[in-house]
TORSE-882439 format. One record per residue (C-alpha): residue in three letters; z, x, y. Coordinates in steps of 0.05 Angstrom, whole numbers, plus 32768, in hexadecimal, padded with zeros to 4 digits. Example, Ala and Ser with C-alpha at 12.3 -4.5 7.8 and 13.67 -1.06 7.14 Angstrom:
REM TORSE-882439
+------+------+------+------+
: rest :   pz :   px :   py :
+------+------+------+------+
:  Ala : 809C : 80F6 : 7FA6 :
:  Ser : 808F : 8111 : 7FEB :
+------+------+------+------+
This chain:
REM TORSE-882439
+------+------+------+------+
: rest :   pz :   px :   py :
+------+------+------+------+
:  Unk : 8067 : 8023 : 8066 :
:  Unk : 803C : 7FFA : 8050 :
:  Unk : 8041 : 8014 : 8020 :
:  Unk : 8030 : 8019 : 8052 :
:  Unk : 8037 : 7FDD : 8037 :
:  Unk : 8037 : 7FA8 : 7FFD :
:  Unk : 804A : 7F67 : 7FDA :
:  Unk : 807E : 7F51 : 7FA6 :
:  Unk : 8078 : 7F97 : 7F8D :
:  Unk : 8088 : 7FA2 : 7F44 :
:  Unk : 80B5 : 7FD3 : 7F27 :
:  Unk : 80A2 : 8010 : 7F0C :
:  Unk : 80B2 : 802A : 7EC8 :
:  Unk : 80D7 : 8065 : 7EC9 :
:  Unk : 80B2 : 80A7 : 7EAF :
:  Unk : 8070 : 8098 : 7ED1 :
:  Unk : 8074 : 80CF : 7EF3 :
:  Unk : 807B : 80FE : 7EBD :
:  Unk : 803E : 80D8 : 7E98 :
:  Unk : 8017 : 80E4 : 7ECC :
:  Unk : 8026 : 8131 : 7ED3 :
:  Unk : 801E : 8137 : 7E8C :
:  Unk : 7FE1 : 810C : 7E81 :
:  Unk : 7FB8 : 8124 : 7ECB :
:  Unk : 7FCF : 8173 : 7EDA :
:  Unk : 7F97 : 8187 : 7EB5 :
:  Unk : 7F62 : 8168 : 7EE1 :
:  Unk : 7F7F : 8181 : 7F21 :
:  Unk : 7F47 : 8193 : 7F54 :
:  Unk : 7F11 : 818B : 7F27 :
:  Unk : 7ECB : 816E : 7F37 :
:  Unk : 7EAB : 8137 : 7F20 :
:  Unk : 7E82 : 8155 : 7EED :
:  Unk : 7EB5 : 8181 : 7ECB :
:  Unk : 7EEA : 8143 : 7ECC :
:  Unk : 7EFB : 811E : 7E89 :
:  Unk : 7EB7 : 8117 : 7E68 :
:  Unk : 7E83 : 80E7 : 7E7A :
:  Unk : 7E80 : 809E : 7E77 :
:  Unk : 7E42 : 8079 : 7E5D :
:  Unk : 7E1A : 8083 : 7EA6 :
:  Unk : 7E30 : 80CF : 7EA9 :
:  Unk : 7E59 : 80D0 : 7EE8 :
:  Unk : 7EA5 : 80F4 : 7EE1 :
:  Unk : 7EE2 : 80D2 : 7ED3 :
:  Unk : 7F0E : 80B7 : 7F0E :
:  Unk : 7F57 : 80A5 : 7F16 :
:  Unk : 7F6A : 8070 : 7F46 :
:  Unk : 7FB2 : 8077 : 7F58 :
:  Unk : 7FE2 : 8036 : 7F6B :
:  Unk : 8028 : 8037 : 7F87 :
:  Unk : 8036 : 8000 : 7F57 :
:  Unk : 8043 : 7FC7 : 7F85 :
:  Unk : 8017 : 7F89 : 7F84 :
:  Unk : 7FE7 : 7F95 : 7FB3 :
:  Unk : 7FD8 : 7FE1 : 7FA6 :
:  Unk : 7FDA : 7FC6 : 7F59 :
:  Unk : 7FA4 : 7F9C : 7F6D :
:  Unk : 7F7A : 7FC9 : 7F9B :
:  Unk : 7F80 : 8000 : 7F68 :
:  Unk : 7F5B : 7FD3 : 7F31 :
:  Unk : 7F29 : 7FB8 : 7F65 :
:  Unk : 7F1B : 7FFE : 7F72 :
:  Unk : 7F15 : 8014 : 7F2C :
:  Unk : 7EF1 : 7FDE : 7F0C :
:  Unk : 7EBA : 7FE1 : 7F38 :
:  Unk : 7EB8 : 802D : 7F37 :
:  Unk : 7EBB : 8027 : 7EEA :
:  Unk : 7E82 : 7FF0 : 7EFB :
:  Unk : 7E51 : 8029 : 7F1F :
:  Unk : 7E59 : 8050 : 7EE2 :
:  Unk : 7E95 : 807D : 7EE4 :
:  Unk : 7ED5 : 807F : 7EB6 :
:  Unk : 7F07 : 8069 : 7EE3 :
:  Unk : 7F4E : 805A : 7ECA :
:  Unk : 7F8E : 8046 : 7EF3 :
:  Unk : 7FCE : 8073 : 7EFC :
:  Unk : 8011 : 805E : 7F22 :
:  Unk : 804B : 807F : 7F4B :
:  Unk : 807E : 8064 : 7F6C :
:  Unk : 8065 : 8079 : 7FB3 :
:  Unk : 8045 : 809A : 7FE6 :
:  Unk : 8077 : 80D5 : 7FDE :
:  Unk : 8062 : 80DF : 7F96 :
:  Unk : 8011 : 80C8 : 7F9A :
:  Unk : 7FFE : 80E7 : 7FCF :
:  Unk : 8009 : 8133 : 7FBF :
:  Unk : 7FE5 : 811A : 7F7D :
:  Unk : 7FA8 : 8106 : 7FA3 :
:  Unk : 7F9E : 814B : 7FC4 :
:  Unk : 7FAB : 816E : 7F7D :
:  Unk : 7F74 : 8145 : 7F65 :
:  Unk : 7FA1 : 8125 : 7F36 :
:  Unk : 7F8E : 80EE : 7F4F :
:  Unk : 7F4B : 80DB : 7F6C :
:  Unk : 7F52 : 80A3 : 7F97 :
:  Unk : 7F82 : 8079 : 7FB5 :
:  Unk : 7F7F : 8033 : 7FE5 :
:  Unk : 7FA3 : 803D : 801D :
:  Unk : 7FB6 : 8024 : 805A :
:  Unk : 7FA5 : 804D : 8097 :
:  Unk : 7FE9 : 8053 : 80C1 :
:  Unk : 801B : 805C : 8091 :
:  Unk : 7FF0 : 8094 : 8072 :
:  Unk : 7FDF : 80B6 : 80BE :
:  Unk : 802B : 80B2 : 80C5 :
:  Unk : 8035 : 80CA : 807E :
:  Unk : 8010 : 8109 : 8089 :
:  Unk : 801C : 810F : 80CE :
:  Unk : 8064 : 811C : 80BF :
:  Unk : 8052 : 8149 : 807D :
:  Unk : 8034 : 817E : 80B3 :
:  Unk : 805A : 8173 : 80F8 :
:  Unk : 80A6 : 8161 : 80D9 :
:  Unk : 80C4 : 8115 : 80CD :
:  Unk : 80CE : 8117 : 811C :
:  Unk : 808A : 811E : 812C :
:  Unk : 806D : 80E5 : 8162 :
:  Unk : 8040 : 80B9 : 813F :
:  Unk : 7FF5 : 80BA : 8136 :
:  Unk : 7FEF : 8073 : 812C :
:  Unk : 7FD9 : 803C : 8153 :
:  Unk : 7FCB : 7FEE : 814F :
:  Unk : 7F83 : 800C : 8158 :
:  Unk : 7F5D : 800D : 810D :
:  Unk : 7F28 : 8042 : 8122 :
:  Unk : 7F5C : 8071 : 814D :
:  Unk : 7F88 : 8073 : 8119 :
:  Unk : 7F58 : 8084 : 80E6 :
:  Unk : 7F38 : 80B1 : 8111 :
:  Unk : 7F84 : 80D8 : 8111 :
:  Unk : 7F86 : 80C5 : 80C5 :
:  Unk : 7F43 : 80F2 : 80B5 :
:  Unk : 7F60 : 813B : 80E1 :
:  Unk : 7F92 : 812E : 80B7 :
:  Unk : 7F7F : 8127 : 8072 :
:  Unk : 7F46 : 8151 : 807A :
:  Unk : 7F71 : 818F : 807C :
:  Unk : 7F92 : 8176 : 803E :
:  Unk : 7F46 : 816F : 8013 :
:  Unk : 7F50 : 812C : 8022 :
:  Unk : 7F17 : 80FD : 8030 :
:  Unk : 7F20 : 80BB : 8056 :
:  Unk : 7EE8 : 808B : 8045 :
:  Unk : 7EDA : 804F : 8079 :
:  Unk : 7F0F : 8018 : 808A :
:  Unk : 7EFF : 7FCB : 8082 :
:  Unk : 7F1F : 7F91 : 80A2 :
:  Unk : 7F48 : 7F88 : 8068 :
:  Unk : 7F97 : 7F9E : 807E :
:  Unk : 7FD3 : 7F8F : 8074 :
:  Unk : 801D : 7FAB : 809E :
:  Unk : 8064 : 7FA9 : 808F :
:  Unk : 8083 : 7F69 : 8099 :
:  Unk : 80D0 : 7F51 : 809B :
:  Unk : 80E7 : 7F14 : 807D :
:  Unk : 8127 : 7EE0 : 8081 :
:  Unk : 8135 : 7E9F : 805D :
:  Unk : 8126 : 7E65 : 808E :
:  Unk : 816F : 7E4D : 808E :
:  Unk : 818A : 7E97 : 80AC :
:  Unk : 814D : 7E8F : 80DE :
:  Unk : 815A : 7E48 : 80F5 :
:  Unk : 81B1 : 7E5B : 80FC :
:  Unk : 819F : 7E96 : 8124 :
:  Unk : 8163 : 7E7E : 8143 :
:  Unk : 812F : 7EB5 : 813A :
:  Unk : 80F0 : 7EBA : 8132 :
:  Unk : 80E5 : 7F04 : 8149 :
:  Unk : 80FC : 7F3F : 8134 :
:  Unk : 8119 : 7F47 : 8176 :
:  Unk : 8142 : 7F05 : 8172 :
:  Unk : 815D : 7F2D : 8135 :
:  Unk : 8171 : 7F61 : 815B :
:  Unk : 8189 : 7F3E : 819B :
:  Unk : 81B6 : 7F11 : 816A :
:  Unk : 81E0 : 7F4D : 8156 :
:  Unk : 81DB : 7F33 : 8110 :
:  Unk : 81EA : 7F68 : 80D5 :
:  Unk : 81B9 : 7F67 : 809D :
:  Unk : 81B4 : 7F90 : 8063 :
:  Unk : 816A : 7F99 : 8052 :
:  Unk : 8148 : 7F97 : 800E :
:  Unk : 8112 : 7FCB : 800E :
:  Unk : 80F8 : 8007 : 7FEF :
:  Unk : 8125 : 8049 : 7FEF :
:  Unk : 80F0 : 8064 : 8018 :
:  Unk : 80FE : 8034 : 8054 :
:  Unk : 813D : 8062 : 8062 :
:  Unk : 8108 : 8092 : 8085 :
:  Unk : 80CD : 8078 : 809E :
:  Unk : 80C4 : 8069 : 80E5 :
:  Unk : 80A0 : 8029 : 80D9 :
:  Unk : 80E1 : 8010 : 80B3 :
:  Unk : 812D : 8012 : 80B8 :
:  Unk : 8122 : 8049 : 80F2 :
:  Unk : 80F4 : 801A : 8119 :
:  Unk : 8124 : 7FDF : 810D :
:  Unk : 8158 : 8000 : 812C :
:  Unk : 8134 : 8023 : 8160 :
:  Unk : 80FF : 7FF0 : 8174 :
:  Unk : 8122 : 7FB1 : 816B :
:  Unk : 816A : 7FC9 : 816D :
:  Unk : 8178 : 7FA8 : 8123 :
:  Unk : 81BB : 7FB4 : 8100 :
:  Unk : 81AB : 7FC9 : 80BD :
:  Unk : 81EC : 7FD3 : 8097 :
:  Unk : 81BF : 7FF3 : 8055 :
:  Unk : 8182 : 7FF1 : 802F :
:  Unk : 8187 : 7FC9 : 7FED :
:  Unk : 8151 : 7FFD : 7FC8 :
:  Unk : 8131 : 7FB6 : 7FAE :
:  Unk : 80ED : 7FCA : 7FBB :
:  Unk : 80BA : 7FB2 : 7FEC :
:  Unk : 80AD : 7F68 : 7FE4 :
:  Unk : 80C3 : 7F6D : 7F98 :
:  Unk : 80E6 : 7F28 : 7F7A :
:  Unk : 811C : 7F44 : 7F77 :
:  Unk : 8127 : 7F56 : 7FC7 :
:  Unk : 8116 : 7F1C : 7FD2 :
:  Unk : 813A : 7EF4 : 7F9C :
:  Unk : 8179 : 7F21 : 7FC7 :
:  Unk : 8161 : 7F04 : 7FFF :
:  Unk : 8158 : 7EBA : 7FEF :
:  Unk : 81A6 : 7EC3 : 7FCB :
:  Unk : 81C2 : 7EDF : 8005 :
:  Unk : 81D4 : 7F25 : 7FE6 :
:  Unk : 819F : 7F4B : 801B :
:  Unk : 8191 : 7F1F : 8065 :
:  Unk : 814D : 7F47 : 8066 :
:  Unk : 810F : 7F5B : 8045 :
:  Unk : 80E2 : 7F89 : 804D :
:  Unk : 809C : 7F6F : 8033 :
:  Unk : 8055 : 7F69 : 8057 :
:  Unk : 8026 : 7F3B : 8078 :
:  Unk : 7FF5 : 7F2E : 8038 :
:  Unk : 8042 : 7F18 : 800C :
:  Unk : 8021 : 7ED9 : 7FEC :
:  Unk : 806C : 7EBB : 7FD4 :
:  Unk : 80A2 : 7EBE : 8012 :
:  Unk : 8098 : 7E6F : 800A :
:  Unk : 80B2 : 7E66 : 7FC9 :
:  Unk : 80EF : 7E91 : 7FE1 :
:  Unk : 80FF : 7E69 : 8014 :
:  Unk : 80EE : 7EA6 : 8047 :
:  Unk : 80CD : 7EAE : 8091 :
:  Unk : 80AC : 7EE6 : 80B0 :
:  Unk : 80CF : 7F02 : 80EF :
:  Unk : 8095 : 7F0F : 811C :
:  Unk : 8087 : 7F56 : 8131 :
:  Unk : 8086 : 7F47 : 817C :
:  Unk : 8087 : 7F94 : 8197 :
:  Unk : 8056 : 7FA6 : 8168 :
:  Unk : 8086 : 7FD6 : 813B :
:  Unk : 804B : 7FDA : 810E :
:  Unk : 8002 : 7FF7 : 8110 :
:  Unk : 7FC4 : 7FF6 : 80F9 :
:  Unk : 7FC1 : 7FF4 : 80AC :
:  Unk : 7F7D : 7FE4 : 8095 :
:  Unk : 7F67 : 7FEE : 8050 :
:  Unk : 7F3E : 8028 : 803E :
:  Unk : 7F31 : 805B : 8004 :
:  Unk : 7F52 : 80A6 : 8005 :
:  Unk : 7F31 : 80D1 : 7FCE :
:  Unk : 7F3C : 8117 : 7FBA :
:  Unk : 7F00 : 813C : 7FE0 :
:  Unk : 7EEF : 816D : 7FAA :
:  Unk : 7EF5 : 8141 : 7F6F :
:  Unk : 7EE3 : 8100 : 7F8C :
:  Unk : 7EBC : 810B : 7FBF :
:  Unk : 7E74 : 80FD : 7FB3 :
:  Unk : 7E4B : 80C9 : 7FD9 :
:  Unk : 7E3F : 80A9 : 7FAC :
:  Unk : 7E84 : 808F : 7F9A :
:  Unk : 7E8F : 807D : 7FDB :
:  Unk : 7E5C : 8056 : 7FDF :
:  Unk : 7E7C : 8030 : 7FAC :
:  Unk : 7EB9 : 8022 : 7FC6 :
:  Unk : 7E9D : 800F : 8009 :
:  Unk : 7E77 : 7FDA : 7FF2 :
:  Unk : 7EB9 : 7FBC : 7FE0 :
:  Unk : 7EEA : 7FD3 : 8022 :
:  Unk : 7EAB : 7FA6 : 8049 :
:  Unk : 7EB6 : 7F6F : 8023 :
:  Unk : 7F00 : 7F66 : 8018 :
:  Unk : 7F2B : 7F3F : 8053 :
:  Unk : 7F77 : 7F39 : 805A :
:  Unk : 7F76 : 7EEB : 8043 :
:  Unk : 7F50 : 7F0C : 8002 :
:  Unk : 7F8D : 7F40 : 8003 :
:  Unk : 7FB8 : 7F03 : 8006 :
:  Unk : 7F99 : 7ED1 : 7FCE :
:  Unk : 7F9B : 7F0B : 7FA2 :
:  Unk : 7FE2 : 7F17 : 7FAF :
:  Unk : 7FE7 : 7ED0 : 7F9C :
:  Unk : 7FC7 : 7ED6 : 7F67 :
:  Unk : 7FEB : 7F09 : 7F47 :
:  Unk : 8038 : 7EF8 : 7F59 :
:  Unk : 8030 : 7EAA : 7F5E :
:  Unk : 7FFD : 7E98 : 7F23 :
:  Unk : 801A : 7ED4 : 7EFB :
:  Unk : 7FCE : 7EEB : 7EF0 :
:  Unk : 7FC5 : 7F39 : 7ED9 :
:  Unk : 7FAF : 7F62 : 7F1E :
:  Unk : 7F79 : 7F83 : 7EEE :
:  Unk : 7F59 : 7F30 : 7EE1 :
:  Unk : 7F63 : 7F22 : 7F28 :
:  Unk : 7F40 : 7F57 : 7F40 :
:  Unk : 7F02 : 7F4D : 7F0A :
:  Unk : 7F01 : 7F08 : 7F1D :
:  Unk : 7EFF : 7F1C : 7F6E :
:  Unk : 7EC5 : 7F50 : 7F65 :
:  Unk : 7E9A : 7F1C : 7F41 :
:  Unk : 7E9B : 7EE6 : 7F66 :
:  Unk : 7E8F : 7F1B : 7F9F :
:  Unk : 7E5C : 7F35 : 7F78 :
:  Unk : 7E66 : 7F79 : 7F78 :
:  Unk : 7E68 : 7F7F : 7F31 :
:  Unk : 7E27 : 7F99 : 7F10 :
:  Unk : 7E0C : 7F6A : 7EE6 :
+------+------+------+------+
């Protein structure tokens, strides 16, 4: 999941959705000249969409502040999750999204071939993204260039249920017969790269998903208080430590490639120019930056839109 992937993710308010509908159907499809008006340097208007967790949160105001920067009118919209943002993106209700390169190949992968379809996905960045592009293409999706920015699933325990069962893999998990319940998005239920893979990969007994969210406080809070044994979070989660929680290392490498990269909407967002744009950022962002601006956000309390204006400065990507 990853999704794709990503850090103590916030909840959502309900009835984003339906803002969203209301607020975007009108621009479905549309190019960037006939979109919303003009901004100050003439180019269209641009919605960047976020799945509302941390990370995305974060991503999604990187990406529009320095698209707003090159002289567009780019605002921020958020759904839950892929599910929902995703069929967005190729209505053009949405114009671009950052993603993370298996979970999406396996996200649309299973949208044309059935939810039993093998996997497209590798621990290879360019192979997978390769199998990303046949696939969104189709769609009048565009896949714009990967970075070494990434960030995978990642399963957590407190230190104390680690050190009485001894584990420190995800197969010592499953070898110690131990049942967990598992705090997580509702979305785990189904994807391969989550309870499925537990149980088929590592042999995990999951008794049920706590429908926490991924990485959120409160799984974790479950966690810590013994109400859940396991989380479901990522590699870039900036606060297991003040939890009290480990990673379980992936040791038969459940999860794949999920580098960073921009997905736009082809006919409304696809111009050179705007990927230009956004590549100048995918080069320069790394997963220790994906990290310290978790941090940021969930351990300093800063507003993802601040930390993200502060990141592109002192990166100076940021016109003056």
């Amino acid at each position: 999941m990853n999704s794709t992937s990503r850090t103590a993710r916030t909840a959502l308010v309900a009835g984003t959705v339906l803002a969203l509908a209301a607020g975007l159907s009108a621009c479905g499809g549309q190019s960037l000249e006939e979109k919303g008006g003009k901004s100050e340097g003439g180019k269209g208007a641009i919605v960047v969409g976020s799945a509302g967790f941390t990370e995305s949160q974060v991503l999604a105001e990187l990406y529009s502040k320095i698209i707003s920067n090159a002289g567009y009118k780019a605002s921020v919209q958020t759904l839950k999750n892929r599910e929902l943002y995703e069929p967005a993106l190729e209505k053009g209700e949405i114009d671009v999204v950052p993603e993370y390169a298996s979970t999406l190949a396996d996200f649309l992968n299973a949208k044309k071939n059935g939810a039993k379809a093998e996997s497209v996905a590798s621990n290879d960045p360019d192979e997978t993204v390769a199998a990303l592009k046949k696939l969104a293409t189709p769609r009048g999706l565009k896949v714009l260039p990967h970075g070494p920015a990434a960030d995978q699933n990642a399963f957590a325990v407190t230190k104390e249920f680690a050190a009485k069962h001894k584990l420190k893999t995800l197969s010592d998990l499953g070898r110690s017969g131990e049942k967990v319940k598992l705090a997580a998005g509702e979305e785990c239920e189904t994807r391969p790269y989550c309870l499925p893979g537990l149980k088929k990969t590592y042999g995990i007994d999951v008794t049920g998903i706590d429908p926490k969210g991924v990485g959120t406080v409160q799984a974790k809070q479950a966690v810590k208080d013994g109400t859940d044994q396991l989380v479901l979070t990522t590699t870039t989660d900036a606060t297991l430590g003040d939890f009290g929680l480990v990673l379980l290392k992936d040791d038969k490498h459940l999860q794949n490639a999920e580098n960073v990269l921009p997905v736009v909407n082809a006919k409304s967002a696809g111009d050179s120019a705007l990927a230009s744009v956004l590549g100048k950022l995918t080069k320069v962002l790394t997963t220790k930056d994906l990290i310290e601006l978790n941090r940021q956000v969930d351990a300093d309390r800063r507003k993802p839109a601040d930390v993200a204006e502060a990141y592109l400065k002192e990166k100076d990507l940021l016109k003056k």
